[in-house]
C-alpha positions in Angstrom: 3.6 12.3 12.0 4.2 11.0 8.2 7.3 8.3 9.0 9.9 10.1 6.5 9.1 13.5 8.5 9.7 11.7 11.6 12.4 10.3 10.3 14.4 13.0 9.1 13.4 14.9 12.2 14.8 12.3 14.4 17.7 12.6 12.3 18.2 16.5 13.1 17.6 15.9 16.6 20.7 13.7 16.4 22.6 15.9 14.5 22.3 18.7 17.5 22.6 16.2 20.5 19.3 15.9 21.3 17.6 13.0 23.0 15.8 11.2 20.9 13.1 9.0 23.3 11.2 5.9 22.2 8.3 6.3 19.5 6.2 3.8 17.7 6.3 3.6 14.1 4.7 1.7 11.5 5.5 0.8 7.7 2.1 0.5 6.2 0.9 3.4 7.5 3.5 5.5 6.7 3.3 6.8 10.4 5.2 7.4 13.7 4.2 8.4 17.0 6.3 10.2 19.3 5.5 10.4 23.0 6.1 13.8 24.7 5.9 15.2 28.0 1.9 15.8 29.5 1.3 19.1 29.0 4.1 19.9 26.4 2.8 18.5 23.2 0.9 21.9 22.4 4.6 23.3 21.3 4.0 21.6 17.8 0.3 22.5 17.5 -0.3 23.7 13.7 3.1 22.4 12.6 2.8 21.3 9.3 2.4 17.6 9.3 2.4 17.5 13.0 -1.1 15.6 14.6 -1.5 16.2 18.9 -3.5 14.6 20.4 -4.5 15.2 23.7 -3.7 13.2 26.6 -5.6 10.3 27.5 -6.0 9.2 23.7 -6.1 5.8 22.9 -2.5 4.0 21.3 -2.3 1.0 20.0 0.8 -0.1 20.7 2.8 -3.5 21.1 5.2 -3.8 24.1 8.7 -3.4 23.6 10.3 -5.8 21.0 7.1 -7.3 19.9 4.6 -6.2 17.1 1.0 -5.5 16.8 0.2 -5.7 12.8 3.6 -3.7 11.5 3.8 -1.4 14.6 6.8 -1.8 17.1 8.7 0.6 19.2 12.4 2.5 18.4 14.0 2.3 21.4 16.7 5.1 21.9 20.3 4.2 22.7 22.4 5.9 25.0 23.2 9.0 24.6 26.8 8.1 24.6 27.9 9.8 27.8 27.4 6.2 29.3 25.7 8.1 32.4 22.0 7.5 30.6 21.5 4.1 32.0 18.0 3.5 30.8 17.3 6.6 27.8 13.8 4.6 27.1 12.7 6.5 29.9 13.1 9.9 28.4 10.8 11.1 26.4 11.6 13.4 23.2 11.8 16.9 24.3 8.7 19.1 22.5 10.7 22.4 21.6 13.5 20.7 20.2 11.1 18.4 17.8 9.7 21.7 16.5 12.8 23.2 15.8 13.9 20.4 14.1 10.3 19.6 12.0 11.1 23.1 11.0 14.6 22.6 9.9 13.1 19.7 8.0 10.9 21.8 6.2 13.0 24.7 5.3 15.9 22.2 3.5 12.7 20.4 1.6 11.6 24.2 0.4 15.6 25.4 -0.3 15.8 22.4 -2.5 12.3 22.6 -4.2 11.1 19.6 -3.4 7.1 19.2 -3.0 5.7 17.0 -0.1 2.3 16.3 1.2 2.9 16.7 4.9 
């Protein structure tokens, strides 16, 4: 997903309480990768400026708190109810992502704005 999508996605998911889980993003390519649930990714099939891609497919990725060329991981917080001991371990929910890609895109049309993704 185009990082400013992601971004501002990641931003509505907080906005509504969800969990945000880790996902790997990188500057120069303008690009983040979230990692869902097996089997749930297909919910943002033909989102616009959503890629899935199937299980099994190669990431490079750094480990935690390192880099690999400009990519590291975001590490989630907790989510503030101090029982989520270890929220790395979740992953981002697929339905809620969609809903808030969507919300993304429906403020960017409201206010006219024009983006590639």
């Amino acid at each position: 997903m185009d990082f400013e999508l992601a971004r501002s996605a990641m931003r509505e998911l907080a906005e509504f309480s969800e969990h945000v889980g880790p996902h790997l993003v990188s500057g120069m390519e303008r690009a983040t990768w979230i990692l869902l649930s097996i089997g749930t990714a297909y919910r943002l099939a033909g989102v616009k400026g959503v890629l899935v891609h199937a299980a099994g497919w190669p990431l490079l990725s750094p480990p935690p708190g390192r880099y690999v060329g400009d990519r590291t991981w975001v590490l989630p917080d907790s989510d503030g109810d101090g029982r989520d001991r270890e929220p790395w371990k979740r992953l981002t929910d697929a339905d809620p992502l969609r809903e808030a890609v969507h919300h993304v895109h429906g403020r960017l049309r409201r206010a006219g704005a024009t983006r590639r993704w």
